[in-house]
C-alpha positions in Angstrom: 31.2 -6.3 7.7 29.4 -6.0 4.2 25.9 -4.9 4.9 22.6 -5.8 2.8 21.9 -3.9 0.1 18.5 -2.5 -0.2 15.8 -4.3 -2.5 15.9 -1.9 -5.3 13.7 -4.4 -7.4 10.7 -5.3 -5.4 7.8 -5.6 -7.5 5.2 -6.5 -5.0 6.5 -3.6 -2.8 6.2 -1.0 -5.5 2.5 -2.0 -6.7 1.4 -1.8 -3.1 3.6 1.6 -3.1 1.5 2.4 -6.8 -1.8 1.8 -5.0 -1.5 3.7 -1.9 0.4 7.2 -4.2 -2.8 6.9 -6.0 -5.6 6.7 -3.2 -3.7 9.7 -1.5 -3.8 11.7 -4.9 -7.8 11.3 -5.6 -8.9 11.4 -2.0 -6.5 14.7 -2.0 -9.2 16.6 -4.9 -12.9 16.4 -3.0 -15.1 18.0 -5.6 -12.9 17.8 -8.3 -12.6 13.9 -8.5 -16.6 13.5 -8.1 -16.9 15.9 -11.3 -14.2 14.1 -12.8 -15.5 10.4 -12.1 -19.0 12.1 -13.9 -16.8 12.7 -17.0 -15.2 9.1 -17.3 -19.0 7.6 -16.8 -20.1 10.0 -19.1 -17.4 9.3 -22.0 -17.4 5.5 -21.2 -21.0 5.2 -21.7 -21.0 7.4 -24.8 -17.2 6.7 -26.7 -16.6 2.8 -27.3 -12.6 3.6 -26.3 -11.4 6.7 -25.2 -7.6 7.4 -23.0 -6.9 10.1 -20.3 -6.2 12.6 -22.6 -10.2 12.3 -23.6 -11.0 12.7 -20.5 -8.8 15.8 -20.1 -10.2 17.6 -22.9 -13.9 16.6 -21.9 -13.2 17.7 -18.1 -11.9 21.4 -19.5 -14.6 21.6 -22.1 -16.8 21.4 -19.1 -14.9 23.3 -17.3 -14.0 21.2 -14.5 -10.5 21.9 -14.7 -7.1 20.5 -13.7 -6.8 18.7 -10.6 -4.2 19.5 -7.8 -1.5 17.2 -9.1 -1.0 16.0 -12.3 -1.4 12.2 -11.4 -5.0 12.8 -10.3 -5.9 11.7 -14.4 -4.5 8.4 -13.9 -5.6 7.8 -10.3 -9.3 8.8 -11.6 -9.2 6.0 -13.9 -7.6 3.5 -12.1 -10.3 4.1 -9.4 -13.1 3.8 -12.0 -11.0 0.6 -13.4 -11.4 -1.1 -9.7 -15.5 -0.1 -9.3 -16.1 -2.3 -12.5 -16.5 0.8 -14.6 -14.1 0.7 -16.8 -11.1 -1.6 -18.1 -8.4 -1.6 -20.2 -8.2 -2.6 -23.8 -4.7 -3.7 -24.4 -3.8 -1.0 -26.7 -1.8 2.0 -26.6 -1.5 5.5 -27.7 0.8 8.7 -28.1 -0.6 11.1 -25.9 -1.4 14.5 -27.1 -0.3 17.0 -24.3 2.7 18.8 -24.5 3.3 17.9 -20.3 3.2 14.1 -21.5 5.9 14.7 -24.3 4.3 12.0 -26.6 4.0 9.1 -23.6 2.2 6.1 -24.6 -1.3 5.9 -22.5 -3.7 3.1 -22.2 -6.8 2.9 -24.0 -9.8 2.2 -21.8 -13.6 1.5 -22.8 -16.4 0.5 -20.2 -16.6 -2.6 -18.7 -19.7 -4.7 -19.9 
């Protein structure tokens, strides 16, 4: 008896599985993610695009500092994304930290 095979390839599944990894990683930082959300409303009100690498050299030059886990920069603007803040613009760039080894990230700019 040939039994199923698991569904490696469930979209739906792993955006809901995307969502929830992210929730857990901001609600995880307490003070750290309201200083952080003060730096993306900060940047988006005062840069017309910016990436998460902006807001990771703005967060140390304030010296907020690096959040528990490294995901916490994207979960931070993905939360500000979903409160209307903030949205994508379409375009892409290399990042500049070593730790991202020159991965493309999204280029956000406030929501109007």
């Amino acid at each position: 008896m040939l039994l199923p095979e698991p569904d490696l390839f469930n979209y739906r599944q792993g955006e809901v599985l995307k969502k929830e990894g992210a929730e857990r990683v901001v609600d995880s930082e307490g003070t750290w993610k309201a200083r952080a959300l003060a730096v993306v409303k900060h940047i988006s009100e005062t840069h017309p695009c910016f990436t998460a690498d902006d807001i990771r050299y703005h967060a140390s030059a304030k010296g907020i500092g690096d959040p528990r886990h490294q995901n916490s920069w994207g979960a931070i603007l993905m939360a500000c994304s979903k409160r209307g803040m903030i949205e994508k613009t379409g375009k892409y760039k290399k990042s500049t930290f070593k730790s991202n080894h020159a991965r493309m990230i999204p280029e956000w700019t406030k929501k109007l």
